[in-house]
N, C-alpha and C positions, 0 to 999 in steps of 0.2 A: 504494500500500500504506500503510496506516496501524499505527505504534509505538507500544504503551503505554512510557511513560518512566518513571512512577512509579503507583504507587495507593494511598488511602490512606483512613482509616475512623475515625467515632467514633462510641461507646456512650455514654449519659449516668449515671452511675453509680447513680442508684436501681432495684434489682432488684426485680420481681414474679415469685416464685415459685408456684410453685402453692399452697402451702401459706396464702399471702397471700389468692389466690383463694380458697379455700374457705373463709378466716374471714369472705369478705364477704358468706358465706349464699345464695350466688345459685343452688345445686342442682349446685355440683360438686366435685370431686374430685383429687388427685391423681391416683388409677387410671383413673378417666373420661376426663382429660383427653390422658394420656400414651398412652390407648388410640387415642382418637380422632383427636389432631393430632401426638402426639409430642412436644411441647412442654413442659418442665422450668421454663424461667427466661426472662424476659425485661426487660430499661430499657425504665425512660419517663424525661422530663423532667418530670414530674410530680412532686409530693411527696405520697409515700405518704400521710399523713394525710388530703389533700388526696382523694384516692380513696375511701380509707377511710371518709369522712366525708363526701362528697356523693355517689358513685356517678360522676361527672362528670354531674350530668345539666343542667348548666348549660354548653354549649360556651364561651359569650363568659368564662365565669369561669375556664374552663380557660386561654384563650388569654394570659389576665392572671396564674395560678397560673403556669404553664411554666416553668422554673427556665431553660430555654435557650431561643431563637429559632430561627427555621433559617438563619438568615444569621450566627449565633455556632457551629451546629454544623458547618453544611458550612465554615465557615472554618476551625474544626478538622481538618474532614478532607482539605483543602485543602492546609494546612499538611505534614501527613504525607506527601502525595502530591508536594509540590514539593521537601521535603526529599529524598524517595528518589530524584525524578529529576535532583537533583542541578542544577536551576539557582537563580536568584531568580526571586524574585514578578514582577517587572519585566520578565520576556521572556515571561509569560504575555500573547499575543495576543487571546483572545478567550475566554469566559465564558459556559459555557451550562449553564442547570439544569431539573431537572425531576422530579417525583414525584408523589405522590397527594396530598399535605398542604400546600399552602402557606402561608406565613404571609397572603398579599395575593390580590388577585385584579390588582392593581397596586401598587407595580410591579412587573415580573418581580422572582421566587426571585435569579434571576441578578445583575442590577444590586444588590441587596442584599448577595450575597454577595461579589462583585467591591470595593463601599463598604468592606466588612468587612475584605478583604484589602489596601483601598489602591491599589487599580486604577483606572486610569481608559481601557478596553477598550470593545470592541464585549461587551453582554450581551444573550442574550435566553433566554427558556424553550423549551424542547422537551421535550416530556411525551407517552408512551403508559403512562402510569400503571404497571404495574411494569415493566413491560417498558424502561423507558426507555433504562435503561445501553446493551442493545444497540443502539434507536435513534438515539440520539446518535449513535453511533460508528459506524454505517451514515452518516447524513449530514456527516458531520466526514470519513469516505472520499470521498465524492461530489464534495467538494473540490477533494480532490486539492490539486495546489502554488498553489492561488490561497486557501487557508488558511495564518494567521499560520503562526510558526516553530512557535508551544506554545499549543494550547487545551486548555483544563480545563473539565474537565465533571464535572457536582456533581447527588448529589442528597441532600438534606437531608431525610429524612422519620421524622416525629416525631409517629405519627400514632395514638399512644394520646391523643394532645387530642381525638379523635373520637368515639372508642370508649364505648359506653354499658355501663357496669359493672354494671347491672343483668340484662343478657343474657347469659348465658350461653355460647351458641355464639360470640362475635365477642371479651368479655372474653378470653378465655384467646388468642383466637389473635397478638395486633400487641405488638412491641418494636420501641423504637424506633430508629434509627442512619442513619447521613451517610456516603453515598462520597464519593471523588473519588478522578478520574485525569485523567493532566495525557499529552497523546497527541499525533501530527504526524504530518503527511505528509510532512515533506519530511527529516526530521531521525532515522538509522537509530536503533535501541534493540533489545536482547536477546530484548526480546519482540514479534510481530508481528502484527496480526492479520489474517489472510490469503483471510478470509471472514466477510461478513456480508450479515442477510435479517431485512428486517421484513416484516410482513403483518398483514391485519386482517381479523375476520370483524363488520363493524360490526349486523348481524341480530340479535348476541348483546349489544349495547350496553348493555344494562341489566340483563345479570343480576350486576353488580357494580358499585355506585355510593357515592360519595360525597356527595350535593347540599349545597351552598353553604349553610353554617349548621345543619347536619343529622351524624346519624349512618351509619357504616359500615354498608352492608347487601349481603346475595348471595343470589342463588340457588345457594345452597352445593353441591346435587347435581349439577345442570347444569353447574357451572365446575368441578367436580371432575373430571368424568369427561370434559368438553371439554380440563381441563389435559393429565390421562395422553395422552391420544390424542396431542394438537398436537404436547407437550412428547418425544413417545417419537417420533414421525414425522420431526420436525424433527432430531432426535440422529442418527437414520436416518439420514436426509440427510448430517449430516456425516461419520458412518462410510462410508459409499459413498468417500466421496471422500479416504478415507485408506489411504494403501498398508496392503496386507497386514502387510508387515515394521514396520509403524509404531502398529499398532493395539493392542499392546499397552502402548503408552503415553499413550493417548489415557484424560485426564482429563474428568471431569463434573462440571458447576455449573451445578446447575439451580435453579429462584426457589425459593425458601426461603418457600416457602406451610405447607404442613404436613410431617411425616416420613413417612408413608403411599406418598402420592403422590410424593415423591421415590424410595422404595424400589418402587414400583409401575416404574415409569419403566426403573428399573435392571433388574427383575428382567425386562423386557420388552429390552431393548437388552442385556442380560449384561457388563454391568457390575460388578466386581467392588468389596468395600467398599471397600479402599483405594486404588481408582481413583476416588471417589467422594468429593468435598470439600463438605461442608455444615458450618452454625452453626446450624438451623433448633432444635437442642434446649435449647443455650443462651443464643440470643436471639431466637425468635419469628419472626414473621412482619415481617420490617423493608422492606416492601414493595418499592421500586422498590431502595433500597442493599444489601436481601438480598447479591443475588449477586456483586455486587461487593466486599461487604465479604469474601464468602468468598476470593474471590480475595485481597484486601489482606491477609489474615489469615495466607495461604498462599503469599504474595508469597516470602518467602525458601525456600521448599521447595520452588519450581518450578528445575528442571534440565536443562541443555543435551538437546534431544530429546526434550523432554516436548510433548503436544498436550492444549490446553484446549476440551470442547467448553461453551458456557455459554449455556443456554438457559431462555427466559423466558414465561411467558405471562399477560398484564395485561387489567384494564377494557379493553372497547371492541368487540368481544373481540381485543386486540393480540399480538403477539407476533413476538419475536425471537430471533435467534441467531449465535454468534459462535463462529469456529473461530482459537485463539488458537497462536503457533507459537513455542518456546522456542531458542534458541542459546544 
């Protein structure tokens, strides 16, 4: 069985509201936008001007603009996550990262952020692009007791440096943000998580890509309506498998893509709203840290005999899910 010990999250403080978006003339709107993705507010690491005045359509100059790194944000979120689990940095075992964005193609996210924090650990990357949180923590269970006492697993994704401002449909959707959660198999914690399931429909692999020096792009119909489907099957799956008497405490957190599709999801599983824990309105589409951060965010209002279902579906076509168990 594998323990969340702590988790923990960071925003970088410059806001893109809508209201930003529409002064940069690209054909949209407040009402358009809130229609469509649900989306209010979003960080970057960017500086506003810096948008404002090139569109980003120069990646490498983004990479240079960036006010933070990912191996300065996941250390911040790192931090938060060791603090809550209440050890030092020094019984973190082993370092693993992963998301859509990375600063390198080498070295690993990981060994960067493990340098950040002063580590001198096993690091390496493990990525199914959003989906990763629950994959991590799917192969961090597979362990089992031949895993350190405390791995942390990070994803630092900051991946308005991609994003082309002069497009419309993909500007409005990403903000940016960093989990971490610091987990073990061998060491009990409050929280537990007592099922997890990745999988991949690799036929759909390119209907959402990032390529190496290039912009964010999708086949936004196709991943939409492959999300609802997966993402509402998968939930399924974990409601099956919770007692009757315990179902109505059974929480949802799902990838924080757009609000639609979240609300599709629910109204498909019957899900009530405040069984329902999203950030999707006031930070965007934070890809792979989305759901985790809802969690981090929600970390103190989770309560003895609460059940967290937290599901995700990423590039590739990935996807995972995790049935989380409070005492």
């Amino acid at each position: 069985m594998l323990h969340i010990h702590g988790i923990g999250h960071f925003h970088p403080e410059n806001e893109i509201d809508n209201a930003f978006l529409e002064a940069l003339d690209i054909g949209t709107n407040d009402a358009w936008i809130v229609e469509r993705v649900g989306i209010r507010r979003r960080r970057t690491v960017l500086p506003l001007d810096y948008i404002r005045e090139t569109r980003n359509l120069d990646l490498r100059a983004a990479q240079e603009a960036a006010l933070y790194s990912n191996a300065e944000t996941g250390r911040r979120a790192a931090q938060m996550a060791i603090e809550r689990a209440g050890i030092e940095p020094s019984q973190i075992g082993m370092v693993i990262a992963g998301g859509c964005s990375p600063d390198t193609c080498i070295p690993a996210e990981a060994s960067r952020v493990a340098h950040a924090l002063g580590l001198e650990v096993p690091a390496f990357d493990l990525h199914t692009a959003c989906s990763t949180f629950g994959t991590q923590l799917h192969f961090v269970s597979q362990l089992g007791p031949a895993a350190p006492e405390f791995v942390l697993v990070v994803s630092p994704e900051n991946a308005t440096r991609i994003v082309d401002y002069t497009d419309r449909n993909t500007a409005v959707l990403f903000g940016d943000g960093s989990s971490a959660a610091v987990v073990s198999t061998r060491v009990p914690s409050r929280v537990r998580v007592t099922r997890t399931q990745f999988g991949a429909s690799p036929s759909g692999c390119d209907d959402v890509r990032i390529p190496r020096m290039g912009y964010f792009s999708q086949n936004g119909p196709a991943v939409h309506k492959f999300a609802i489907k997966r993402m509402a099957s998968l939930l399924e799956e974990i409601q099956q498998e919770v007692p009757a008497d315990q179902a109505s405490r059974l929480i949802y957190v799902g990838h924080q893509a757009n609000l639609p599709m979240l609300e599709s999801v629910c109204r498909r599983r019957g899900i009530p709203p405040e069984r329902h824990y999203a950030n999707i309105v006031e930070y965007g589409n934070q890809c792979a840290a989305g759901a985790p951060i809802v969690l981090s965010q929600r970390w103190d209002d989770l309560r003895a005999g609460d059940l967290v279902a937290v599901v995700v579906v990423g590039s590739g076509l990935a996807w995972s899910s995790l049935l989380l168990e409070v005492s």
